[in-house]
TIDREN-292603 format. One record per residue (C-alpha): residue in three letters; x, y, z. Coordinates in steps of 0.001 Angstrom, whole numbers, padded with zeros to 6 digits, always signed. Layout:
BEGIN
ALAXYZ...
//
This chain:
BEGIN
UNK-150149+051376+122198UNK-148407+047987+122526UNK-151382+046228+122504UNK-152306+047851+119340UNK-148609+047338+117484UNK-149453+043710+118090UNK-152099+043918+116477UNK-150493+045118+113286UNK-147984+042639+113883UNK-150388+039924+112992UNK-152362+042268+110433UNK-149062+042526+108751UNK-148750+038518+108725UNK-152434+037688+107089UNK-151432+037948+103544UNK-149678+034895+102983UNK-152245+033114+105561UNK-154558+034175+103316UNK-152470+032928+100243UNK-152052+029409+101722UNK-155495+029015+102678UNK-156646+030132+099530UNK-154481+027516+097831UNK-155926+024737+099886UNK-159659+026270+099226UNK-158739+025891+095023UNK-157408+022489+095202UNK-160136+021223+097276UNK-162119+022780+094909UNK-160549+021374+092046UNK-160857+017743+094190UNK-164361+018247+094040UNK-164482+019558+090407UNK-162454+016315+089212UNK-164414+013918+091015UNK-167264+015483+089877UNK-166339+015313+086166UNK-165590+011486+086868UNK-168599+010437+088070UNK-169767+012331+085400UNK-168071+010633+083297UNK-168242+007306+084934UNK-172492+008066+084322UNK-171848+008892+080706UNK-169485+005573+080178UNK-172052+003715+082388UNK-174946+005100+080062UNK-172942+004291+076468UNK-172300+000786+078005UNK-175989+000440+078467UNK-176896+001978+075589UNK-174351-000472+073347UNK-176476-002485+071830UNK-173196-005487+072140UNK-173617-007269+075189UNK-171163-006132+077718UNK-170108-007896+080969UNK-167716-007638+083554UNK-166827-010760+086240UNK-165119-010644+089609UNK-162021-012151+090822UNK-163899-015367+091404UNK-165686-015663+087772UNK-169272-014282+088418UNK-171130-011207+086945UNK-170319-008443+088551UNK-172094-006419+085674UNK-174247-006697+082463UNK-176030-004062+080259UNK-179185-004405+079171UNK-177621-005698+075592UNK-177120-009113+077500UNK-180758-009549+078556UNK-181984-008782+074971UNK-179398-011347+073649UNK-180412-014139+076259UNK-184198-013244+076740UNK-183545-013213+080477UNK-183222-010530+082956UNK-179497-009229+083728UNK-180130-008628+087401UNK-180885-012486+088164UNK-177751-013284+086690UNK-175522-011008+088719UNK-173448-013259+091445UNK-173854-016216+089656UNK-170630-017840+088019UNK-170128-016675+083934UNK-169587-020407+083282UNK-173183-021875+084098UNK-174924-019255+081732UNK-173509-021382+078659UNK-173993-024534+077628UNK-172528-027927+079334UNK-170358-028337+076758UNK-168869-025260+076303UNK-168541-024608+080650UNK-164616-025990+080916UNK-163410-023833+077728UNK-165339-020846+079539UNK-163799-021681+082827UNK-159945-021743+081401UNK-160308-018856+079183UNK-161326-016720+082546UNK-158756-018810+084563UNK-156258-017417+082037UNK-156992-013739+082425UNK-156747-013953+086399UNK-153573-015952+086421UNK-152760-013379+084370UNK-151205-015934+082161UNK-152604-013586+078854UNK-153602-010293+078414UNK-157074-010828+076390UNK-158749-013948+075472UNK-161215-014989+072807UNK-163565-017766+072029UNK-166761-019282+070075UNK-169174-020637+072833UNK-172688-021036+073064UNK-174911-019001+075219UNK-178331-020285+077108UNK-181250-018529+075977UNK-185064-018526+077506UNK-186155-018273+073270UNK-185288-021825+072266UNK-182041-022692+071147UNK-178687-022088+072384UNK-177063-018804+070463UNK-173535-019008+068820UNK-171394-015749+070471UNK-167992-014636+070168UNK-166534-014264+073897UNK-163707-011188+073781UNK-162504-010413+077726UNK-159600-008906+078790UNK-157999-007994+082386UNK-159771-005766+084126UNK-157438-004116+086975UNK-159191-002868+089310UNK-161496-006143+090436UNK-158851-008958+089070UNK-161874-010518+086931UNK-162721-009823+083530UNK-164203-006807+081166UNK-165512-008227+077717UNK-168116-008164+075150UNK-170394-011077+073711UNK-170753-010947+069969UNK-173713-012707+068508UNK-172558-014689+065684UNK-175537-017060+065653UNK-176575-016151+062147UNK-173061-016689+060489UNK-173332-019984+062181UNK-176180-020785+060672UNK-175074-020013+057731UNK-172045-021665+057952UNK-173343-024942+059321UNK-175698-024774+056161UNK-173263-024263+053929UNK-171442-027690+055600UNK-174777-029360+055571UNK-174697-028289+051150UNK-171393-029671+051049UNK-171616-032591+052790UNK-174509-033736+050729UNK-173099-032452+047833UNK-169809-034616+048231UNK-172479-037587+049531UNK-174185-037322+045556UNK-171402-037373+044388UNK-170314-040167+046063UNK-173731-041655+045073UNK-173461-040116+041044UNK-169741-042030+041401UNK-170779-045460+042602UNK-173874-045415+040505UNK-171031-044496+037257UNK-169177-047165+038141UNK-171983-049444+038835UNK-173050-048684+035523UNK-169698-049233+033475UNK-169483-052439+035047UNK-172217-054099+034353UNK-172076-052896+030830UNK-168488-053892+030617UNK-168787-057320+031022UNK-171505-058208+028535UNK-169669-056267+025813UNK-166160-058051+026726UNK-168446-060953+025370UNK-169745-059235+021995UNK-166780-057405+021376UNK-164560-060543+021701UNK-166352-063117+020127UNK-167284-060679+017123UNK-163413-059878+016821UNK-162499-063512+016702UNK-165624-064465+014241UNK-163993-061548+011879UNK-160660-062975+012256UNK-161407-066408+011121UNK-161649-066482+006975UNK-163117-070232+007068UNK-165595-069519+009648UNK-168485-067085+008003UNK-169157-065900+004344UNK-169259-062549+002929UNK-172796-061769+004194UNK-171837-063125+008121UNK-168537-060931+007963UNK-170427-057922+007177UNK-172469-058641+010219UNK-170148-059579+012847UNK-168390-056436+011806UNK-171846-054099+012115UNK-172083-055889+015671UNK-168216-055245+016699UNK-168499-051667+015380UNK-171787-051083+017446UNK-170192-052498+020339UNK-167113-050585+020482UNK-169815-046941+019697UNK-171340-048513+023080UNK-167897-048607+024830UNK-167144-045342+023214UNK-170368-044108+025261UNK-169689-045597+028498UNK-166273-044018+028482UNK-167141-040780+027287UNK-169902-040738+030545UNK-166993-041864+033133UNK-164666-038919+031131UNK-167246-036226+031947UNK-167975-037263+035517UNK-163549-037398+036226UNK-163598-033514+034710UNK-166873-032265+036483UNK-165524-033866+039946UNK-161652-032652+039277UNK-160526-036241+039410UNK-159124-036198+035996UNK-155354-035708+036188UNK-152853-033853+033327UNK-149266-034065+032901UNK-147554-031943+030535UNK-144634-032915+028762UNK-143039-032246+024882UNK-145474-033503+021888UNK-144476-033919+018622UNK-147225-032749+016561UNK-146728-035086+013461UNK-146605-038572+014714UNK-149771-038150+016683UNK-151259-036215+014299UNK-150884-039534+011835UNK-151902-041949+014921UNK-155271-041074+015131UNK-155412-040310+011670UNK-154795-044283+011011UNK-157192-045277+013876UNK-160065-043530+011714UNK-159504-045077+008629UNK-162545-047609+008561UNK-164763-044620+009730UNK-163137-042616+007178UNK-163982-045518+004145UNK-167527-045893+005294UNK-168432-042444+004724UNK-166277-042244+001446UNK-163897-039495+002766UNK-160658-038844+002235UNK-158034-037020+004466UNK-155228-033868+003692UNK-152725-032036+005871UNK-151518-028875+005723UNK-148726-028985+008494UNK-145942-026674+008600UNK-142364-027738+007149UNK-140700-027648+011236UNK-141943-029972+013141UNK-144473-028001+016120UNK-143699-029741+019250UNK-147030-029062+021987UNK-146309-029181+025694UNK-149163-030718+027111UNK-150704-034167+027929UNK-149750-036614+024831UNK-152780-039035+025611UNK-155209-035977+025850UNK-154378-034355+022895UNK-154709-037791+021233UNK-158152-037909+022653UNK-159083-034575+021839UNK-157727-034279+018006UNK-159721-038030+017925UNK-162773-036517+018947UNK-162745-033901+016232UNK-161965-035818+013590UNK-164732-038034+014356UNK-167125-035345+013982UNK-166091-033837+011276UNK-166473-037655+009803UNK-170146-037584+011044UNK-170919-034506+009499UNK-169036-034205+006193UNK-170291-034731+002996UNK-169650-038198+001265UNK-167116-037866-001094UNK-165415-035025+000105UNK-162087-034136+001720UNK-161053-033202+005145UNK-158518-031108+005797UNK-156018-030762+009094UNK-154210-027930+009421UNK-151748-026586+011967UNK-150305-022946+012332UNK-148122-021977+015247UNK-148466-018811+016880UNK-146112-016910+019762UNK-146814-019121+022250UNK-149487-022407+021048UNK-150238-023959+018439UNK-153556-023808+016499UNK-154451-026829+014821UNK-158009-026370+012449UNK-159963-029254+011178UNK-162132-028095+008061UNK-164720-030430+006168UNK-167749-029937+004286UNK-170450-030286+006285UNK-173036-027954+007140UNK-172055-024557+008233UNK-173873-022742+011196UNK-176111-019349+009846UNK-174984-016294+011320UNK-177743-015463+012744UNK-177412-018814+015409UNK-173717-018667+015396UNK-173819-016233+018884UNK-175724-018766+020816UNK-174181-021581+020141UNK-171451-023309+022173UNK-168216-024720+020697UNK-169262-028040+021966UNK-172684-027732+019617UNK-173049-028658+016244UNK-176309-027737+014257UNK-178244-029485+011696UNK-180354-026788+009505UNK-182285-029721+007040UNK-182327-033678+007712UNK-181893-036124+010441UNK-178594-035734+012495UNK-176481-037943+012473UNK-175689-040474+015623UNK-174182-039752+018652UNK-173940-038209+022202UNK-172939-035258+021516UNK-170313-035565+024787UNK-167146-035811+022496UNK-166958-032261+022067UNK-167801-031195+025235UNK-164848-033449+026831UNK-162752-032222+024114UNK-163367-028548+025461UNK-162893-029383+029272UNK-159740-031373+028274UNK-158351-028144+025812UNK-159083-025713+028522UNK-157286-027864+031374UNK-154363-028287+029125UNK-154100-023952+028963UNK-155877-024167+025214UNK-159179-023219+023849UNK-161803-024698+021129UNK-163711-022790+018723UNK-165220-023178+015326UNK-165478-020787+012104UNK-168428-022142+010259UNK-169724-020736+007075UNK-173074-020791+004963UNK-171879-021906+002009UNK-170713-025458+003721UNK-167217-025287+005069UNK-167139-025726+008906UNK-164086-025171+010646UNK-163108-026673+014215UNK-159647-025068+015802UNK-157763-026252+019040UNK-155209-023874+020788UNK-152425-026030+022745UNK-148853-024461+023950UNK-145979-024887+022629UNK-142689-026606+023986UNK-140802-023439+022934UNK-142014-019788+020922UNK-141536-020161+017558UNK-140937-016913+015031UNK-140964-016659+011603UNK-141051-020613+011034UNK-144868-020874+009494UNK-145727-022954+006367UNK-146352-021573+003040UNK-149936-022989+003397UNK-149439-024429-000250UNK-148503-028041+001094UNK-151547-030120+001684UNK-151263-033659+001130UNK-153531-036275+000913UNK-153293-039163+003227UNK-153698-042886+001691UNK-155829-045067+003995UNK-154785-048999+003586UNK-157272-051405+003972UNK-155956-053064+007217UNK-157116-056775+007952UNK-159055-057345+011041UNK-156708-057507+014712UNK-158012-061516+014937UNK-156871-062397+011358UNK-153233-060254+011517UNK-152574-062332+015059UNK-153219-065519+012913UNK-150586-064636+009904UNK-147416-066201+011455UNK-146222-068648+014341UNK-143267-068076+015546UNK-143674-069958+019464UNK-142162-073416+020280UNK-145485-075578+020130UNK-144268-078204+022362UNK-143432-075080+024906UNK-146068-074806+027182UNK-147903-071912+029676UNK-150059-072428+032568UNK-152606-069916+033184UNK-154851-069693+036026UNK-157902-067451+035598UNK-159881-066451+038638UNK-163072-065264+037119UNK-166545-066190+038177UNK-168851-065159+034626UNK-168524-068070+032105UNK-168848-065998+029547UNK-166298-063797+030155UNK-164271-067560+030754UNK-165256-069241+027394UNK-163995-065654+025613UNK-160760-066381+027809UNK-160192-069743+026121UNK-160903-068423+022795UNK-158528-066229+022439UNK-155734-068052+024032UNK-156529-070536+021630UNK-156257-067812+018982UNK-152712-065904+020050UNK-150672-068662+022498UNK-150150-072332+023494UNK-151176-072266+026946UNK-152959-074184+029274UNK-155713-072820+031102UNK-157136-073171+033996UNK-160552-071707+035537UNK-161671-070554+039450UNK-165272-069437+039455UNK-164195-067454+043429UNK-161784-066560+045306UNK-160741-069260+047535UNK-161113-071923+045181UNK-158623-069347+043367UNK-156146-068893+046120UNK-156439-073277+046658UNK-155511-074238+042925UNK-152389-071558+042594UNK-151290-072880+045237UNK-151496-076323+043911UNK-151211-076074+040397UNK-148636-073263+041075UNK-149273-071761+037554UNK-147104-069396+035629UNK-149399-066406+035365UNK-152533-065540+036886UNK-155213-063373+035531UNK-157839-062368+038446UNK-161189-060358+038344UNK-161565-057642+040611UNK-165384-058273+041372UNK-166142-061877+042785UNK-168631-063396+044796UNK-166885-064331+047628UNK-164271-061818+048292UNK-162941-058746+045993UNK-159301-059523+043768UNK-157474-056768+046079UNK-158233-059924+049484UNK-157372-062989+046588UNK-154091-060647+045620UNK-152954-060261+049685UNK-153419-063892+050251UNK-151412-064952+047222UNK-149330-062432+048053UNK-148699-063633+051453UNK-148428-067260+050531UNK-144654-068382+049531UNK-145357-070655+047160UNK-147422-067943+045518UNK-145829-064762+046228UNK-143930-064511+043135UNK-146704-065653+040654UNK-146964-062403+037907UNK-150736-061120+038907UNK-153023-059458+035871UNK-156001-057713+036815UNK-159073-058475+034411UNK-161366-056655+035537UNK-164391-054491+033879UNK-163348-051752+037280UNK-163067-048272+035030UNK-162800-045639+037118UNK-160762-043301+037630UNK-157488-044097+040315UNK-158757-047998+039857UNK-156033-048725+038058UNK-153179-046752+040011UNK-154940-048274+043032UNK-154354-052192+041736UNK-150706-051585+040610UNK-149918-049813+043894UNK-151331-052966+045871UNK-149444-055301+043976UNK-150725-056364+040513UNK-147991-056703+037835UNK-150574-055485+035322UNK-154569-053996+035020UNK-156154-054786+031590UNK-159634-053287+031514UNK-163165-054837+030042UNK-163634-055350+027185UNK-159927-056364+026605UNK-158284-056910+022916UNK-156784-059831+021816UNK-153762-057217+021748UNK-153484-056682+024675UNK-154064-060185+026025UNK-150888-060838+023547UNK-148980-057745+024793UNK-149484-059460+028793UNK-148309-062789+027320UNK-144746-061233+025799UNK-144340-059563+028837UNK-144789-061770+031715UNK-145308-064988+030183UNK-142750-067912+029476UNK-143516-068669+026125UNK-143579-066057+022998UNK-146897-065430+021861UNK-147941-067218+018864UNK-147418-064334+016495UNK-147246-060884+016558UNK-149169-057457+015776UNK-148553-055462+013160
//
């Protein structure tokens, strides 16, 4: 019986025996259960990373492959498995090894948490491939987990698109040297025709009725030449961006009547006459004053060249909220409707008869130069013969309820105005026994023998002649003269080297420095000024501005004025 109670004694304890153990059972089971489910899920990872079709890696502690899916060998054309112990580094180009190096350096040191570079990737199909290297820290070896993006392609791209612009920028370079090439070798044989055909028409004792008509047929087809040539350099400074705008007020009217007076001989050849219908307030534009200039100029001209003979042109301006619209009409032939869609505002049809001469570029300048300046161009043309160009500029300020009546046209008298040569000859008003030394560095003798005529023309001076540079630099030093005009382009060395060395030499330093040069460009004549010239005249020069230089820098008054 005693043996049997303790028996139930430790039938009585089993229960929570049985309990405990059956605790330890479930979480063992559970132990198994979770490691099960990760490998499991280690497998599936391990099968997406395979499956990823971006190359994966991971790298020890001491920068080698510890691991690569099968994404790498299809990116590299070589088998993962070969790679595996080898260091990351060597399976990328030479050059790209030390950036490789650091950037894994930098994970380990733990110095950042991910890192990211552009490298290039050895490949057993040819080239090198472009791929984006992403790592960051991975934990549990100390190396690196990361992915290799292929960006080869965009870097083709991209290096093609380089390649485009580079030789893109390279013809243009070409376009611009060949431009200015061009203008100066056309320059400096028209300095010639268009000076020595302005001082023929200025003499009245030196060629009869007959001659004057023709030295004036040869200066007017010299200065549509130079019109040319400048239009060209115009259109290549807008198509490259080079041209530059200020903006500032405008008055309207004066300008308006400038370029109006600058037409009148084109305006008495063709037997037109000129009215404006302005507005009683004066319209003030805010834009470039020199632009607008050239772009009511280059209007005007064509309605000249297409107007009928005899007939009137009309300017009128209107303002509006914000701009200004300003409408040249004429009577030349008007565009059928049925064209009117396809044609640009730069374009200018003829239906019957030859057209008449010209580029054609006026307009098209005029509508790059418009546009720049925040305005537009257009035309209104009609059948019956009335064309109509408009230009839109701003306005300095809005203007309400200030517009003309529309009833105020007024013809504009056009003077006959004696030639520039003749007006400069009209009065004398210089000391003659006063006297001016100039020293002109200039190696064409034509450009020399036009020199001497017109000082002989405008001032008593003395002048003196160096056909290069160093024979330039020599004789100011010697004849230390009061002003010195200098070509740009000379055989020896260019007028920027002949300005430093004058520049540099005491008894020359203070010596007022012109520029003569036929150098057209655009920034040419910012880039003189800024290295030291007093002044930049471009070729051909006027007798003007050759008097203009004289009153300003010279010792002596010119001989007589402009009017």
């Amino acid at each position: 019986m005693g043996q049997q109670a303790g028996a139930d004694d430790v039938s009585d304890s089993d229960p929570q025996h049985d309990a405990s153990t059956k605790r330890d059972e479930q979480a063992v089971h559970a132990s198994v259960r979770l490691i099960e489910s990760l490998r499991l899920s280690e497998r599936r990872f391990a099968e997406l990373v395979r499956t990823l079709p971006v190359p994966v890696f991971r790298s020890d502690s001491d920068g080698r492959w510890s691991f690569l899916n099968p994404a790498w060998s299809e990116l590299t054309a070589r088998p993962g498995h070969a790679a595996l112990g080898h260091p990351v580094a060597d399976s990328f180009v030479h050059e790209d090894r030390p950036l490789v190096i650091e950037l894994l350096g930098r994970l380990r040191r733990r110095e950042e948490p991910s890192v990211q570079a552009e490298v290039r990737i050895i490949t057993d199909i040819g080239e090198p491939r472009w791929v984006t290297l992403k790592a960051l820290i991975d934990e549990e070896s100390g190396g690196a987990l990361g992915t290799l993006n292929d960006i080869d392609t965009h870097k083709q791209i991209e290096d093609a698109l380089t390649r485009a612009r580079t030789a893109a920028d390279q013809a243009n370079q070409l376009k611009t040297s060949f431009l200015s090439s061009m203008s100066h070798e056309l320059r400096t044989p028209l300095s010639a025709i268009l000076g020595f055909s302005q001082l023929l028409a200025g003499d009245p004792h030196g060629l009869d009725e007959k001659g004057q008509r023709w030295v004036h047929s040869i200066h007017d087809a010299g200065k549509h030449l130079l019109g040319l040539i400048d239009e060209i350099l115009d259109l290549s400074r807008i198509e490259s961006g080079r041209m530059e705008f200020r903006s500032e007020p405008v008055p309207l009217g004066p300008i308006l009547r400038e370029v109006i007076t600058s037409l009148q001989q084109a305006l008495r050849d063709r037997n037109l006459t000129v009215a404006t219908d302005l507005p009683d307030d004066e319209l003030t534009l805010f834009c470039d004053p020199t632009r607008v200039k050239q772009a009511l100029f280059n209007v005007l001209t064509n309605s000249i060249k297409y107007g009928q003979p005899g007939s009137c042109i009309t300017v009128r301006a209107r303002p509006r909220l914000h701009s200004a619209r300003l409408s040249v009409l004429d009577a030349g032939p008007g565009i059928p409707a049925d064209r009117a869609a396809i044609l640009g505002p730069a374009q200018r049809p003829i239906a019957d008869g030859p057209s008449p001469s010209g580029s054609g570029i006026g307009l098209t300048i005029t509508k790059q130069v418009v546009e720049a300046m925040g305005g537009a161009i257009g035309y209104e043309s009609r059948p019956e013969g009335v064309s109509e160009f408009w230009i839109e500029l701003p306005l300095q300020v809005d203007i309400h309820g200030h517009g003309p009546s529309g009833q105020n046209a007024e013809p504009i008298d056009v003077p006959a105005q004696a030639p520039e040569a003749a007006r400069l000859l009209r009065t004398s008003d210089v000391d003659e026994e006063a006297g001016c030394t100039i020293l002109y560095i200039e190696d064409n003798p034509q450009n020399i023998a036009l020199m001497e005529a017109v000082l002989s023309v405008i001032a008593n001076v003395q002048l003196i002649c160096a056909e290069n540079g160093i024979a330039g630099v020599q004789q100011a030093s010697v004849e230390q003269p009061d002003l010195i005009f200098l070509d740009i382009n000379l055989p020896d060395m260019d007028g920027f080297e002949v300005l430093r060395r004058l520049r540099a030499d005491t008894t020359t330093s203070e010596i007022p420095i012109i520029a003569f040069t036929a150098r057209a460009m655009a920034g040419d004549a910012e880039r003189a000024l800024r290295s030291g010239f007093d002044a930049y005249v471009t070729k051909p020069f006027t007798l003007r501005q050759v008097s203009d230089v004289l009153g300003r820098y010279g010792p002596t008054t010119p001989r007589s004025t402009l009017a």
